[in-house]
C-alpha positions in Angstrom: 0.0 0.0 0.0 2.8 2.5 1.0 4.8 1.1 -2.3 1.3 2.4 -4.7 0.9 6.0 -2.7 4.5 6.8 -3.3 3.9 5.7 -7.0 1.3 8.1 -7.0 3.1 10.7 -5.6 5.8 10.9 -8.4 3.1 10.2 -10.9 1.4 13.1 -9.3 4.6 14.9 -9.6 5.6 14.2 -13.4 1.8 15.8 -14.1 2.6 18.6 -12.2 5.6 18.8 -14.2 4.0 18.6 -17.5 1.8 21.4 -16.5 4.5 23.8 -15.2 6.0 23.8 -18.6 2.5 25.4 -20.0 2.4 27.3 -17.5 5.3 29.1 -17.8 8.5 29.1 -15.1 7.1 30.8 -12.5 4.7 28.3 -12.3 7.5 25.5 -12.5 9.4 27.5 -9.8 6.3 27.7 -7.2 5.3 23.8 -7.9 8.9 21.9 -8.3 10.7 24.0 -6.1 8.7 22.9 -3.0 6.8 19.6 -4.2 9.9 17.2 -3.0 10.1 19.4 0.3 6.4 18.6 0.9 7.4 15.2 0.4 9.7 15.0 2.9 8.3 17.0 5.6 5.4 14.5 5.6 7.9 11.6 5.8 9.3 13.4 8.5 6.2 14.2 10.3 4.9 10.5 9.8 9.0 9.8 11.5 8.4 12.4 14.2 10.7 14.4 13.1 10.0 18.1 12.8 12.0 20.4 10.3 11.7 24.2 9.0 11.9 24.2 5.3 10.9 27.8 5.2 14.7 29.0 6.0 17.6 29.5 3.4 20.2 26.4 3.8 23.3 27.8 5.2 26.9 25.7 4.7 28.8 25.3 8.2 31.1 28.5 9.0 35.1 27.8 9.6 34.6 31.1 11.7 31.2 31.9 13.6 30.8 34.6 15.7 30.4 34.1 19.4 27.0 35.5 20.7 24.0 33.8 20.0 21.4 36.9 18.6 23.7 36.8 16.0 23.2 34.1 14.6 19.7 34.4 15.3 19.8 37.3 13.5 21.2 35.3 10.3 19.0 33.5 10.4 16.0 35.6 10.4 17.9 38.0 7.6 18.1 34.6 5.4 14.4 34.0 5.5 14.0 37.3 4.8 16.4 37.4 1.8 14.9 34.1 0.1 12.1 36.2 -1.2 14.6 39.3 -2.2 16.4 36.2 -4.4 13.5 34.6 -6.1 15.1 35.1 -9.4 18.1 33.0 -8.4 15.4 31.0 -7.2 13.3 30.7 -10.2 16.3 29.6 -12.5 17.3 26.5 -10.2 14.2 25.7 -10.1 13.7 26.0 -13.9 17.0 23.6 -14.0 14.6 21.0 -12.0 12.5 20.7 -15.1 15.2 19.2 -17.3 16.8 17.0 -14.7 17.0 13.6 -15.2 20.6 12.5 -14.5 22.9 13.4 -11.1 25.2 15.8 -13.1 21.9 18.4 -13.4 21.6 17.7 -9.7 25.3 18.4 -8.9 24.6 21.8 -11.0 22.0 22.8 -8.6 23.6 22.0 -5.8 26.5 24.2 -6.8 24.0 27.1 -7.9 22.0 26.9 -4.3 25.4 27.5 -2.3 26.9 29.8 -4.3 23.1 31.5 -3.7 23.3 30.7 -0.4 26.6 32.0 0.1 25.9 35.5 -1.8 22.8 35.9 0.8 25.2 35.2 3.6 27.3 37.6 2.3 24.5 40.5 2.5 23.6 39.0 6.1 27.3 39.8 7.3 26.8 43.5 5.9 29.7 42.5 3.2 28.0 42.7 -0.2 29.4 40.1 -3.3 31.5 42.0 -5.7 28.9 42.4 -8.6 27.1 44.7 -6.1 29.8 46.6 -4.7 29.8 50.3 -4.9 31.7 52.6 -3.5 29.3 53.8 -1.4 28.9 50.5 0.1 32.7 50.3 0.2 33.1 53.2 2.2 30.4 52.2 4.4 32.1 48.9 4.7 35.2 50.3 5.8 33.6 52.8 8.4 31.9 49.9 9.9 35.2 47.7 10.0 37.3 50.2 11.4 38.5 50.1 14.9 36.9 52.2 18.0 38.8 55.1 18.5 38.6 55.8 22.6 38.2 59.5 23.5 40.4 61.8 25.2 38.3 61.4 28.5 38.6 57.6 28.3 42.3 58.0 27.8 43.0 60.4 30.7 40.5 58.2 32.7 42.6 54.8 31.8 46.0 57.0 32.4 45.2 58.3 35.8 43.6 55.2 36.9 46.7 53.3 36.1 48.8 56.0 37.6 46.8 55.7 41.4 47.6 51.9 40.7 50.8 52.3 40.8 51.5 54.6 43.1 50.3 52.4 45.5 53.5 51.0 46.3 55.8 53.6 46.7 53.4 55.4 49.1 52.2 52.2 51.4 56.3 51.7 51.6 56.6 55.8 53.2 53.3 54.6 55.2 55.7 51.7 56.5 59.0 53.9 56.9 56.9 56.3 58.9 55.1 54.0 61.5 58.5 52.5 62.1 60.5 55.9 62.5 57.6 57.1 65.1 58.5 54.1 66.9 60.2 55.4 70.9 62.1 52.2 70.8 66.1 52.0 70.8 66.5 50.4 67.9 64.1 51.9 66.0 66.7 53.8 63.8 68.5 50.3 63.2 64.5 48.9 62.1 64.1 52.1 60.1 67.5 51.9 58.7 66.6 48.0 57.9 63.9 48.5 55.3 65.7 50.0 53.0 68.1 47.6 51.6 64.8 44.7 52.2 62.2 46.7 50.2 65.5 47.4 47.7 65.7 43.8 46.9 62.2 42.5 47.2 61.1 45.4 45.0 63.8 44.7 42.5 63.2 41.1 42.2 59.0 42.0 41.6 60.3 44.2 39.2 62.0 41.5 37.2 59.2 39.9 36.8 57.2 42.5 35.5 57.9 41.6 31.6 55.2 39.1 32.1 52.9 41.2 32.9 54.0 43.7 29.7 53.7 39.8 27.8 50.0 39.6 29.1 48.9 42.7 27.7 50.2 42.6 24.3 48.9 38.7 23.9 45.5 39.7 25.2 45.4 43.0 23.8 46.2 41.3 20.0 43.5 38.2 21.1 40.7 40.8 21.6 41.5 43.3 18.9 39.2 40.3 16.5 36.1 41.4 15.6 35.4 37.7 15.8 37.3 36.7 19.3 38.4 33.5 20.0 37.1 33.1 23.6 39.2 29.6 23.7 42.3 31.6 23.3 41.7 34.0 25.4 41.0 31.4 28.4 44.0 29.6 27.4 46.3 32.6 27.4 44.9 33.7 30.8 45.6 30.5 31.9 49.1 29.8 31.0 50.4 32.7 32.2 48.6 33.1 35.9 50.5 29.5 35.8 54.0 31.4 34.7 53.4 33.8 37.7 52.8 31.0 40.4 56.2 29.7 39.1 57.8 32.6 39.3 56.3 33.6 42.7 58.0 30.1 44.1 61.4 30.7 42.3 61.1 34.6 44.6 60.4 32.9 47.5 62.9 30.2 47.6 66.0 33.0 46.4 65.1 34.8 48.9 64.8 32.0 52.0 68.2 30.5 50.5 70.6 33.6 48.9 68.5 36.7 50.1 71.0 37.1 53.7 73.7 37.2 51.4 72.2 39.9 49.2 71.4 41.2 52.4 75.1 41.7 53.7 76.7 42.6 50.7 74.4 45.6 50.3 74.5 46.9 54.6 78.1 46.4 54.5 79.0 48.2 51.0 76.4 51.2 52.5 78.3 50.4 55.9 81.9 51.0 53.9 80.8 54.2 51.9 79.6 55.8 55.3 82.1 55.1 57.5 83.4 58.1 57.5 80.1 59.9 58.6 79.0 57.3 60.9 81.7 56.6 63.4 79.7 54.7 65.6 78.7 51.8 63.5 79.9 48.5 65.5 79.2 45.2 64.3 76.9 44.9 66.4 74.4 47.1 65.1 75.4 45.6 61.8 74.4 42.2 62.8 71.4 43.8 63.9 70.2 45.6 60.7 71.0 42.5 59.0 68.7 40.5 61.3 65.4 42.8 60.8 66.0 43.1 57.1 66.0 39.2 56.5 63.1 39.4 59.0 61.3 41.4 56.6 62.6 40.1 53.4 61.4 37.0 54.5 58.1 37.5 55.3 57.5 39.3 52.2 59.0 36.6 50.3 56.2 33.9 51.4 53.4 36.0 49.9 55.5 36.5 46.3 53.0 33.8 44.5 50.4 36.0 45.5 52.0 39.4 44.7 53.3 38.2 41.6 50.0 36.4 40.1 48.2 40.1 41.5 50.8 42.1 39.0 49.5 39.8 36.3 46.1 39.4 37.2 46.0 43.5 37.3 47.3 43.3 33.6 44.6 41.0 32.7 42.1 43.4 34.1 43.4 46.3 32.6 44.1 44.6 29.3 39.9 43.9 29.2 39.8 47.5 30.0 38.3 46.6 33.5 39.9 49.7 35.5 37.4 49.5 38.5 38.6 46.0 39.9 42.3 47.0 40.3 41.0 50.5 41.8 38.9 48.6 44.3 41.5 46.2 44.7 44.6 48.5 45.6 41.5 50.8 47.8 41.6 47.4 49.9 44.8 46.6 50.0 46.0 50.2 51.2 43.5 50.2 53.9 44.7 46.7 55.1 48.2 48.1 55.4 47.6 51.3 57.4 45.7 49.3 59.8 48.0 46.3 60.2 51.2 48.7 60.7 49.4 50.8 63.2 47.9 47.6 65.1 51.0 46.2 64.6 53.5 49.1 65.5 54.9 47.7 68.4 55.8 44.6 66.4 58.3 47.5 64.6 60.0 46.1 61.4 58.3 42.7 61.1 54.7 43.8 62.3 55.0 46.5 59.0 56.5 43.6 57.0 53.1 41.1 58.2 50.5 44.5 57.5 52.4 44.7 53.8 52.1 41.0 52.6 48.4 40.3 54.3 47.7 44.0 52.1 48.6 41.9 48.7 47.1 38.8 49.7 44.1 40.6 50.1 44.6 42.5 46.8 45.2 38.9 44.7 41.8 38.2 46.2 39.8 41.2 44.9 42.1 40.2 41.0 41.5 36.6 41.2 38.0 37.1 42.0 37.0 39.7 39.1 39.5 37.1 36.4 37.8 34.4 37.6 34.3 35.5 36.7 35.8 37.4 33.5 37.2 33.6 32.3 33.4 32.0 33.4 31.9 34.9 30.9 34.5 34.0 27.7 33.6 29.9 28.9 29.8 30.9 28.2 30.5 32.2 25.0 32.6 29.9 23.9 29.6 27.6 24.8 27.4 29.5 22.9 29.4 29.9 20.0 30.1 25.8 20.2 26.1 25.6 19.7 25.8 27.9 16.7 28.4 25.8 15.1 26.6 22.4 16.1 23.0 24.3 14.9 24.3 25.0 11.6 25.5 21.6 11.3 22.0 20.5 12.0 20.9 22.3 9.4 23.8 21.5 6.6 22.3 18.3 7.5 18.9 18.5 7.4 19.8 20.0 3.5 21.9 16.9 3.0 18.8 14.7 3.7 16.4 17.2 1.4 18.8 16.6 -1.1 18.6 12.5 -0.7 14.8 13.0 -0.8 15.0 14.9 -4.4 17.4 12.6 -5.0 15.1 9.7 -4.4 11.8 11.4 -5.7 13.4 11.6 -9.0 15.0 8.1 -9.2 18.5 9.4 -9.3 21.1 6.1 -9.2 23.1 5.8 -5.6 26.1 5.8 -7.2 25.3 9.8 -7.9 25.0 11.0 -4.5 27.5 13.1 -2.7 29.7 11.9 -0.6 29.5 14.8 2.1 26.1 13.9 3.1 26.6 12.8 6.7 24.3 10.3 8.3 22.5 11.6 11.7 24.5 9.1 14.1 28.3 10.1 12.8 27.2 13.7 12.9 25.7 13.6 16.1 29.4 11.6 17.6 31.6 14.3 15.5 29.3 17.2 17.8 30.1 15.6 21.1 34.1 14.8 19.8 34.0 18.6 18.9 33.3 19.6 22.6 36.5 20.5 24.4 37.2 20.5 28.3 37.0 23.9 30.3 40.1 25.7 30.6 41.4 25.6 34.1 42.0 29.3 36.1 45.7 28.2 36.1 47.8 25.8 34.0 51.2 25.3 32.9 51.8 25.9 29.4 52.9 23.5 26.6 56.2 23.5 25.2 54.6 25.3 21.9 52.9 28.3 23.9 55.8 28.4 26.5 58.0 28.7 23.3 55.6 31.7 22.3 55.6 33.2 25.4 59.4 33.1 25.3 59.6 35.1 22.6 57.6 37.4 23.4 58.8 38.0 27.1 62.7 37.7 26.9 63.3 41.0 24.8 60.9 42.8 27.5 62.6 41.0 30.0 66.1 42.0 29.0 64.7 45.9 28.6 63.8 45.6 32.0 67.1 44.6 33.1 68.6 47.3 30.8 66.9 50.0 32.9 67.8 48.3 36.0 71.7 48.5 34.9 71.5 52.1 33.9 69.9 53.2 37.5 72.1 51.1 39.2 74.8 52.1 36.8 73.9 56.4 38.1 73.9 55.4 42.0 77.1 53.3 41.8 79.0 56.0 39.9 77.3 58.8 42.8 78.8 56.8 45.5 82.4 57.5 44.0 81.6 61.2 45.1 80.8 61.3 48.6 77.3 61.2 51.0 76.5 64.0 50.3 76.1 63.8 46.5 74.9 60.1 47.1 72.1 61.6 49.5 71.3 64.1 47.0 70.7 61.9 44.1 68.8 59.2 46.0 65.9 61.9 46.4 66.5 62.8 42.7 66.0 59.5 41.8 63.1 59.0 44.0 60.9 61.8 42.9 61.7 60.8 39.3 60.6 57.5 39.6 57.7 59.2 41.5 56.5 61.4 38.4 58.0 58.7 35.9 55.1 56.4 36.7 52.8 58.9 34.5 55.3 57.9 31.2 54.8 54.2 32.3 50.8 55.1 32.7 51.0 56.2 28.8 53.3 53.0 27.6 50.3 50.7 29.5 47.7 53.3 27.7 49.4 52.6 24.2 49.6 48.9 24.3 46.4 48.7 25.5 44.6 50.8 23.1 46.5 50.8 19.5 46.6 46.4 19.1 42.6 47.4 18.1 43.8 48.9 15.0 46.9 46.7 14.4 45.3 43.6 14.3 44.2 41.4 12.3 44.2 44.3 9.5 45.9 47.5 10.1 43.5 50.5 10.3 46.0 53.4 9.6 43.2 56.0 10.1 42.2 55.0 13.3 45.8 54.5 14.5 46.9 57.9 13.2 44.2 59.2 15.5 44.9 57.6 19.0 48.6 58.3 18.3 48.0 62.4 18.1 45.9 61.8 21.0 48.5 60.1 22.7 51.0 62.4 21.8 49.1 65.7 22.9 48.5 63.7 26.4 52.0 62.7 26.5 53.1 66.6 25.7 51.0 68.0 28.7 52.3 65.5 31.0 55.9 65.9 30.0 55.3 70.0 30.8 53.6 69.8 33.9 55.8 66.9 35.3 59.2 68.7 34.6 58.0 72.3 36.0 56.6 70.5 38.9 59.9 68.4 39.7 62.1 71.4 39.1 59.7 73.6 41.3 60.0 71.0 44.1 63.9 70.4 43.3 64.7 73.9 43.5 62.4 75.7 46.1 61.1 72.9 47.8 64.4 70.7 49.4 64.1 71.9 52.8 61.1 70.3 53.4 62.8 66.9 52.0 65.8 67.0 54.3 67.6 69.1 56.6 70.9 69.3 55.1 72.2 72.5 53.5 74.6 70.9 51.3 72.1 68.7 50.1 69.9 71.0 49.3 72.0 73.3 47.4 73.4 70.4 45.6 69.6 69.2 44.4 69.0 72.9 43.4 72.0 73.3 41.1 70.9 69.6 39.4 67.5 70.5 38.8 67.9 71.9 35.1 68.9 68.1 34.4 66.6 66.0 36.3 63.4 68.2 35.0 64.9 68.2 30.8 65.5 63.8 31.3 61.4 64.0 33.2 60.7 65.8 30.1 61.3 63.7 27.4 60.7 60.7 29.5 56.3 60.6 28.8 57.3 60.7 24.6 59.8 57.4 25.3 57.2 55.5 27.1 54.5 56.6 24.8 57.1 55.9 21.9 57.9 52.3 23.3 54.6 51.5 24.5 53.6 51.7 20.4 57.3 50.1 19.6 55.5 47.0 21.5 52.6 47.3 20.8 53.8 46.2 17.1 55.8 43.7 18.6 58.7 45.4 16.9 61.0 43.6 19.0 64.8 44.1 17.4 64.2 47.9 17.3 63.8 47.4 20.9 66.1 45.6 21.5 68.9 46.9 19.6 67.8 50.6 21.0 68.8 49.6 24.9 71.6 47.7 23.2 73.2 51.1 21.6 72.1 53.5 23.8 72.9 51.5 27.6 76.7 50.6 26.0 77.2 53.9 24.7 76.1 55.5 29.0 78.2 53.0 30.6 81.1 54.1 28.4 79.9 58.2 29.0 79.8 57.5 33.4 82.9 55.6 33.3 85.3 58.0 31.2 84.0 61.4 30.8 81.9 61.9 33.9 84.3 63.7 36.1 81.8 65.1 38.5 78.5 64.6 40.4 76.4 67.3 37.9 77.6 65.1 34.8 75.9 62.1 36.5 72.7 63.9 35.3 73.7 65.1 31.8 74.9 61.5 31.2 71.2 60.4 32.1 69.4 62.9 29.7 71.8 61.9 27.0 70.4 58.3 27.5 66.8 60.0 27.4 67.5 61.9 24.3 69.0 58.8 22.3 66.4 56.7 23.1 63.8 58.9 22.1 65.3 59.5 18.9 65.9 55.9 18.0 62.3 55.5 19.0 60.7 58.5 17.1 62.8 57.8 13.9 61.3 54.1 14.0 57.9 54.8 14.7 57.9 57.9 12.0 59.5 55.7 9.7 56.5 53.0 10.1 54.0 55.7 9.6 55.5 57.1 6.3 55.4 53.5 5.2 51.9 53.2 6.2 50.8 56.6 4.3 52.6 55.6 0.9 50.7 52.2 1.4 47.0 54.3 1.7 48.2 56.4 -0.8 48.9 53.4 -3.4 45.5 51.8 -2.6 43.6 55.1 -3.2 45.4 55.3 -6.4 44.6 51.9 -7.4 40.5 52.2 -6.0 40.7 55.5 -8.3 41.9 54.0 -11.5 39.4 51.1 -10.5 36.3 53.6 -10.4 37.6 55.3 -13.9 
């Protein structure tokens, strides 16, 4: 019985056909176009199987985009295209009249995805080429260009990085000061002690900063996709909070094992170049500052993981632009520290030393909290972009089996059909293979991402190291002058450093901001714009910083220490110090763009030239204290012109390149 209606069906079918051809083909198109869907949507509902045949067939994606409305949103502009394309339409299904061998139904197959793949085309906004105008060119290209951030989201990003990291410097005075109000007789000796302990804690931190410079750029380049890869950015996240944790334990077990010997080498070369001016130094007192200074190196040492993983977690944050966690974040830690030193106080060196590390444990919290729920958002879409894959494979396979029912409505031979079409049960296994596992909060990378990471670290790690010679380079060369000079330029250095951390605020603000229009296609325009922004912000800071230091340097010593030759000494300097502040905001911003292009030899090969040439320059020609200083803003000055000749030399590459396209999109439109 089912063996005659099906016979009756197709004979029903080839008089329909012999009709549409005196009727004309739009006749043919409304009647053969969706007879052998009918068909199969009754075999399907007689199955139990529901299907939408009202929906134009898409092909599977390599590349989907993550949030689910947008797919939705293909798939209601599809249906909605289907009756924009019934001419397309009406000549496959005109081919349907002729068919009567598989190579006529290979033909329509390629006709209906090449169709199919023109509408998805006008879905995405990206028209096919017979269409394109210029018009919808230049709309194209306004809509694929990056966002340019304002100058109030900027300053906003600049000065919130700035409070960030001025955190540190200030909850160290916060410690110095609690300790020096301390009525105890060996409070000078405690006070005395933290200097050399926060010296090489501080420096070691530092060293490990380049990852957290290596976080930004990788995540920075991972988000600037319109299409993001939320499996990358877990994995990235992952592998290096799982660096940090290694590096936190390599801290903490130099500092337990070779830290006192740091420790000694550093109190007794200070003890050596001030013996003259402390005459009553005994070993005893020696012994002494030695003890309270491992005291307190140690007990920062045992929080390193979680000061370490905070610097990276921080970068994470910032790289999302999430500024309001690490505000929160340092807000908690600092109030955790001026408590625990002043409930502490009588604890002296090591109660300051507990308030400090329970301050950044606290502060890793607040991080690992806010990364935590930022990797559970990119595993949700991740999820949901997994589904919209596995949906459109549903449907790829639902056209699959329309296909084997036109296929077998027309009495097409088996040998004929194609060999893509996928049966339910393997498609159904190849979904569930395709699902990976979660990405853990922390993992250790493989040898091909460590390899990566590598790379991209060790020439950031060996600039840092570069800038740690040339400061260390400055204070070793002051020492062979006297206390007094060595006094003098420890406060220089300090408030530089202090008003430095605004060119270091602009370097975060570049690598943050210009990977959006580097990657994965260089906008020029939008990068031509943030970099005049960044330049005019970088100008205003450079003034105000280097009137400000000068104004301090110059009228302003007496309130930074009491000695007269000290403060004559900073006065005469000042010129220096505020011209080497000036130009420091353009190197930053310079080198923040330098890695932001991951233009790693010019970085390289900068420190390279420029810290040889001031080693030579304080070891030969500086013959006094004042040409400590000139040295220095030589170094600023070569740097910035190595910098500026690279990055001007990019751009003039970059505007022959627009130029040569316009000319060619010209000549096109002729």
């Amino acid at each position: 019985m089912l063996m005659m209606r099906r016979k009756c069906s197709h004979v029903r079918q080839y008089q329909l056909l012999l009709l549409c051809i005196f009727l004309g083909a739009p006749s043919s198109c409304l009647v053969l176009g969706f007879a052998p869907r009918q068909l199969a949507a009754r075999r399907f509902q007689r199955e139990g199987r529901i299907r939408s045949y009202d929906l134009l067939r898409v092909p599977p994606l390599r590349e989907r985009p993550s949030p689910r409305p947008v797919a939705a949103t293909r798939r209601a502009a599809a249906s909605s295209l289907s009756a924009s394309s019934s001419q397309e339409n009406s000549a496959i299904n005109i081919s349907l009249t002729v068919i009567h061998d598989a190579n006529n139904l290979h033909a329509i197959n390629a006709t209906e995805q090449s169709i199919s793949e023109s509408s998805l085309s006008a879905i995405d906004g990206q028209l096919p080429p017979s269409c394109t105008t210029p018009a919808n060119a230049n709309a194209a290209a306004a809509a694929a260009s990056a966002p340019i951030p304002s100058y109030r989201q900027l300053l906003t990003f600049l000065f919130t990085t700035v409070l960030i990291w001025l955190s540190e410097p200030v909850l160290s005075l916060v410690d110095a000061t609690v300790i020096g109000s301390l009525k105890t007789k060996n409070a000078i000796i405690q006070l005395a002690a933290i200097g050399p302990a926060t010296t090489l804690y501080d420096s070691l931190l530092y060293m490990t900063y380049f990852l957290a410079i290596a976080t930004t750029n990788k995540l920075t380049k991972a988000n600037a996709t319109q299409r993001k890869n939320y499996r990358q950015l877990q994995t990235i996240t992952s592998h290096v909070l799982g660096v940090a944790a290694v590096l936190g334990c390599l801290v903490t077990v130099f500092c337990y094992a070779w830290g006192p010997r740091v420790l000694k080498h550093m109190v007794v070369g200070n003890a050596a170049t001030t013996a003259a001016s402390v005459a009553t130094a005994t070993s005893l007192q020696t012994q002494a500052l030695l003890h309270h200074a491992g005291r307190y190196t140690a007990i920062r040492a045992s929080v390193s993981v979680a000061s370490i993983m905070g610097m990276v977690m921080q970068a994470i944050l910032l790289a999302t632009l999430d500024t309001k966690t690490p505000i929160l974040a340092v807000l908690a830690a600092s109030i955790v520290n001026v408590f625990g030193d002043l409930m502490l106080r009588p604890w002296g060196v090591q109660g300051a030393a507990i308030a400090t590390a329970a301050a950044s444990v606290l502060s890793a919290g607040v991080l690992y909290g806010a990364v935590r729920r930022r990797m559970n958002e990119w595993r949700r879409l991740e999820e949901e972009a997994n589904d919209d894959e596995e949906e459109d494979e549903r449907m790829t396979q639902s056209l699959n089996e329309d296909s084997a029912a036109l296929e077998t409505s027309l009495k097409v031979n088996d040998s004929s059909v194609d060999a893509t079409h996928l049966e339910p049960g393997l498609l159904a296994s190849a979904a569930t293979n395709s699902k990976q596992q979660p990405v853990p909060i922390m993992s250790i990378p493989d040898r091909k991402s460590f390899i990566e990471l590598v790379k991209l670290s060790g020439p950031i790690f060996f600039v840092i190291l570069a800038k740690i010679a040339c400061y260390g380079a400055m204070t070793l060369r002051a020492t062979d002058f006297g206390v007094v000079p060595l006094a003098a330029h420890n406060i220089m250095m300090r408030i530089y450093f202090f008003y430095g951390t605004f060119g270091d605020s602009i370097s975060q603000t570049a690598q943050t901001y210009l990977p959006a229009t580097l990657y994965p296609k260089l906008d020029s325009k939008s990068f031509n714009k943030i970099l005049r922004r960044l330049i005019t912000i970088a100008a205003i800071v450079s003034i105000v910083n280097s009137q400000a230091c000068m104004l301090i340097l110059r009228h302003c010593g007496r309130f930074l220490v009491r000695d007269a030759g000290i403060v004559g000494m900073m006065s005469q300097n000042a010129g220096f110090v505020g011209l080497a502040l000036m130009l420091h905001p353009f190197i930053m911003f310079l080198e923040g763009v330098v890695i932001a292009s991951r233009d790693f030899r010019t970085l390289t090969m900068t420190y390279v030239a420029t810290l040889g040439l001031h080693f030579s320059v304080l070891n030969f020609f500086c013959q006094s204290f004042p040409a400590i200083w000139r040295t220095f803003f030589v170094f600023q000055a070569i740097r910035a012109g190595s910098f500026s000749w690279n990055v001007w030399r990019r751009q003039r590459a970059l505007s022959k390149r627009d130029e040569a396209s316009s000319n060619v999109a010209a000549a096109v439109t002729k």
